[in-house]
N, C-alpha and C positions, 0 to 999 in steps of 0.2 A: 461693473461685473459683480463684485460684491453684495450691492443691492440688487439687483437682479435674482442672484441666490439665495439673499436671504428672502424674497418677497416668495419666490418657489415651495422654500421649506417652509414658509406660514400656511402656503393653502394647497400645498401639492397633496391634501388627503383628500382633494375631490377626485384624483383619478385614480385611489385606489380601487373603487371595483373593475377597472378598466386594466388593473395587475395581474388579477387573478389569475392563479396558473393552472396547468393542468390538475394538481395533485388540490387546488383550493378546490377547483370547480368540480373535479369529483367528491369532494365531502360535501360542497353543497348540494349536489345530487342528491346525495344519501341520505342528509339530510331532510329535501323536499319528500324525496320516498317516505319516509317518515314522518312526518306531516302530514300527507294526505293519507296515512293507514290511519289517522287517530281523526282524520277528519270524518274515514268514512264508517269509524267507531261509532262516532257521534254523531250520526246521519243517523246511521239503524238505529240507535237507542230512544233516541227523542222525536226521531219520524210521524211518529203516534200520537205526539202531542201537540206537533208544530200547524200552526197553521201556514196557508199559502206564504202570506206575506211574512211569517217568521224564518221561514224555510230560507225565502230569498234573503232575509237578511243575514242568517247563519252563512249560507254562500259567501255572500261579500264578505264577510268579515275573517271567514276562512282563509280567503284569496288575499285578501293584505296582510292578514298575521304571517301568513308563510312569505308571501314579497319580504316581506319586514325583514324575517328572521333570516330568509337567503342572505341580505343585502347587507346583514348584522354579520353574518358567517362568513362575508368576503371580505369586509372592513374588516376582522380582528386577525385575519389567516395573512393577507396581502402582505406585502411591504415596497420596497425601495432596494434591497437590498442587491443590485444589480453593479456590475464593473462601472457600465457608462456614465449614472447619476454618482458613483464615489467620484469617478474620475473627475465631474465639474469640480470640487472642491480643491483638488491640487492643482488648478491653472492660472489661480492669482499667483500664488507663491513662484511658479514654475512664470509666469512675466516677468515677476519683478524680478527672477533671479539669470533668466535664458535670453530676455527679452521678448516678440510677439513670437507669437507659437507660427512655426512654416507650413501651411497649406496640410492641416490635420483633415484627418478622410479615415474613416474606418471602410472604405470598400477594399484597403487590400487584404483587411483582416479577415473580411467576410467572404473574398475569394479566394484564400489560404482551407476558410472553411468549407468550403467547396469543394476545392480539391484535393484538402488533406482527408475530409471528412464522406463526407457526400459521392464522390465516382469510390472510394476506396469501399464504402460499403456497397454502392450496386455491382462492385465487381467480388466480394466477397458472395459464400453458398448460405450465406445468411442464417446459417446452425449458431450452436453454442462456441466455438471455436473460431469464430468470426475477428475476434480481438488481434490476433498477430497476421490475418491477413491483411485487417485496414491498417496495421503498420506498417509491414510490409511492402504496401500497392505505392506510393508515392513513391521511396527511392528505385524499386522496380523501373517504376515510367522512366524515371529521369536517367537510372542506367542506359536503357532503350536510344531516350534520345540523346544523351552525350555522343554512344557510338553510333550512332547515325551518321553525328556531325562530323566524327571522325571519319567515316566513313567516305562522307563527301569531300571531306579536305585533300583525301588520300586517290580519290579516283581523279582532282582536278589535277593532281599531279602525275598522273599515270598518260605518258606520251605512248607507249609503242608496248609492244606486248614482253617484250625482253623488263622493259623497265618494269611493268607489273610482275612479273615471274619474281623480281628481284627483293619486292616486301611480302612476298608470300613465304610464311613460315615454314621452318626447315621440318624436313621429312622425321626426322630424330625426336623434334617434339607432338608432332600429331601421330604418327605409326607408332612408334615404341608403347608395348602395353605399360598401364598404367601397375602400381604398386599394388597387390592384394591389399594392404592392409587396410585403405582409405576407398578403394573404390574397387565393385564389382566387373567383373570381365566380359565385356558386350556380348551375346549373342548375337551370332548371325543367323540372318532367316533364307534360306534357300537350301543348295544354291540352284542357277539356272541353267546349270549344263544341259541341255535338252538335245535330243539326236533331231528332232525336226529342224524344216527348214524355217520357221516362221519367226527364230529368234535369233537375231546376231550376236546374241552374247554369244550361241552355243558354239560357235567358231571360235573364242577368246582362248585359246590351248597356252598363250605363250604372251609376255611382256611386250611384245612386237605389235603383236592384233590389237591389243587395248590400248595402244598408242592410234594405230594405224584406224580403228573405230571410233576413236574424239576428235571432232568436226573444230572444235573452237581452238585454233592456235594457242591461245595464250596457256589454255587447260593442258593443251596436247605437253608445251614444253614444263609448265609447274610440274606436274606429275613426273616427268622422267626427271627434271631435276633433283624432286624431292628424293625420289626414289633412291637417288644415287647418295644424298646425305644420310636416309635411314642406312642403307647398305654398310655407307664409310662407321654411321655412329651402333651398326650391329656387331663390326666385326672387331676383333682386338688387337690386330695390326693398320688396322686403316688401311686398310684396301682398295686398293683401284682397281674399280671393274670396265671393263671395257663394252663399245656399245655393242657387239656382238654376243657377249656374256649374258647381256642386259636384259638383252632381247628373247635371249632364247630362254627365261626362266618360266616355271611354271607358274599361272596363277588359276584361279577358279572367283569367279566371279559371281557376287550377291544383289541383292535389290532389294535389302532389308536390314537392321541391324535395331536388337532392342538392347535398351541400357538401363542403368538404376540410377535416379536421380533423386535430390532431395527435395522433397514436395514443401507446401508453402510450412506445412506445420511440424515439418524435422522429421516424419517420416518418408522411410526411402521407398517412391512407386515405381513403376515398370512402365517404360515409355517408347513409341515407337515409331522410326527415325527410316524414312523409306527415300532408296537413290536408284533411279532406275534408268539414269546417263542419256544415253538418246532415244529408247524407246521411250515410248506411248504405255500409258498405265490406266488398264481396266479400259479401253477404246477413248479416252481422254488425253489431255496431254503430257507429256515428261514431268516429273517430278523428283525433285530434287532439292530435299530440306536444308531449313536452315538451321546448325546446331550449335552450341558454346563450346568450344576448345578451351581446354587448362593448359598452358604454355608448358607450365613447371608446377611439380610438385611443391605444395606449401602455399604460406599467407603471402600476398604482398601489398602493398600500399594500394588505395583506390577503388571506387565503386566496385571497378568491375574482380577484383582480385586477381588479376595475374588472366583473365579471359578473354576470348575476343570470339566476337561471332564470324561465321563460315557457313558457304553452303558448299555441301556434298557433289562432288562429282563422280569417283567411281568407287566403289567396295568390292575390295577384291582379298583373296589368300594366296600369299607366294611362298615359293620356297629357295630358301637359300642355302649355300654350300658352304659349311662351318670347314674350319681350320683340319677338322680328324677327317675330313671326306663323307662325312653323313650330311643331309639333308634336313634342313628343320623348316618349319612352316610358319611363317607370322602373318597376322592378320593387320 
């Protein structure tokens, strides 16, 4: 292997014009360009005196002096000085001290490059600010698919609809508004109380209806479960409300909600987040996003910090009966 290297570094300077990089090959460009302005200097001036056959010999002579000087200008610009050719030289040392090298392959290096490099910038808007998005794009993805996997590990264990209600987060941490100081306060877009007949929201007067209007069992019981923990974690005696209580509360019901989130480059944009339960949206079908929940306020360990994705089922404003006998309304 030795000889081998050293026989490389005797004649490896036949493939330096075959190095040339971009930044060589454009000065030899520039180079040519200039060449041929002085060639056609020398054309017009001596044109008068040349004859046929001098003419053509001035041509040729043109055309190899500049081949020349190219091929001069990518020999002295080139080099070697790349990771791969350093790397032959530490792999005797690296035998004789590790033993044989195990199944070396630069393919995962270069599909690292791919994907660290290559999808991060075609997913980037390719401005000047491009830099923290291709950073960015990779832990993104992998955020994505970690809870995926989560995701599927969680639904093979989901027997019966009781048992799903049971890992569905409590009401106290999705309803409770969040802290002004950290994050802005959703607007809701509606609402739909409508006096026509063409919308079943506009019957939803009461806690009862919005139960009595979700079709999917498992939704029907998370919701009133949840309900009853925000309740328990609103009031300051902990309270048991009863389902006749429950039922008859008021709400008003939405099919929109915009919020502030932080965009890729740390400023906060305005995004919008549409649940519009069992109807039909725009003569198409139901829509019902999917959004990130912050559990708890603060950092916590892990991709996701303390988040988990959720899709939306209903948005709604209720009101409840504080401790003095007034009425407050939370969203």
């Amino acid at each position: 292997m030795e000889d081998a290297l050293h026989r490389f570094r005797t004649f490896k300077e036949v493939f330096l014009l075959g190095r040339a990089s971009k930044k060589v090959n454009a000065k030899a460009t520039a180079l040519r360009t200039e060449l041929v302005k002085k060639r056609k200097v020398d054309n017009e001036t001596n044109a008068e005196t040349w004859t046929a056959s001098q003419k053509q010999c001035k041509i040729n002579a043109w055309r190899d002096h500049i081949s020349h000087e190219i091929d001069i200008s990518k020999d002295l610009d080139a080099n070697f000085n790349f990771p791969k050719i350093h790397l032959m030289f530490h792999w005797v040392e690296q035998i004789r001290r590790y033993r044989a090298l195990q199944q070396y392959s630069a393919k995962r290096h270069e599909q690292a490059h791919k994907t660290n490099l290559k999808d991060s910038w075609n997913a980037s808007n390719h401005n000047l600010n491009y830099v923290p998005q291709v950073i960015t794009f990779p832990s993104r993805i992998l955020c994505f698919e970690i809870r995926e996997l989560n995701l599927q590990a969680v639904t093979q264990r989901w027997e019966n609809s009781i048992t799903a209600c049971n890992v569905l987060p409590s009401g106290a941490d999705l309803a409770a508004p969040l802290g002004s100081q950290s994050y802005t306060k959703p607007e809701f877009m509606g609402p739909q109380n409508r006096c026509d007949g063409k919308h079943p929201d506009a019957i939803m007067k009461d806690f009862r209806a919005l139960l009595d209007n979700t079709d999917n069992a498992t939704h029907r019981v998370a919701i009133c479960s949840g309900m009853r923990e925000f309740i328990k974690h609103k009031s300051r005696n902990k309270m048991y409300i009863s389902d006749d209580q429950l039922h008859a509360m008021e709400l008003c019901i939405y099919h929109g909600i915009k919020v502030q989130v932080e965009g890729l480059d740390g400023e906060c944009i305005s995004q919008m987040c549409r649940c519009t339960g069992n109807q039909s949206r725009r003569g198409g079908d139901r829509r019902n996003d999917w959004v990130w929940v912050k559990q708890r306020m603060g950092r916590f360990y892990g991709a996701l910090n303390g988040r988990l994705s959720w899709q939306l089922q209903r948005l709604f404003k209720i009101k409840l009966l504080n401790e003095d006998g007034a009425f407050i309304e939370y969203w």
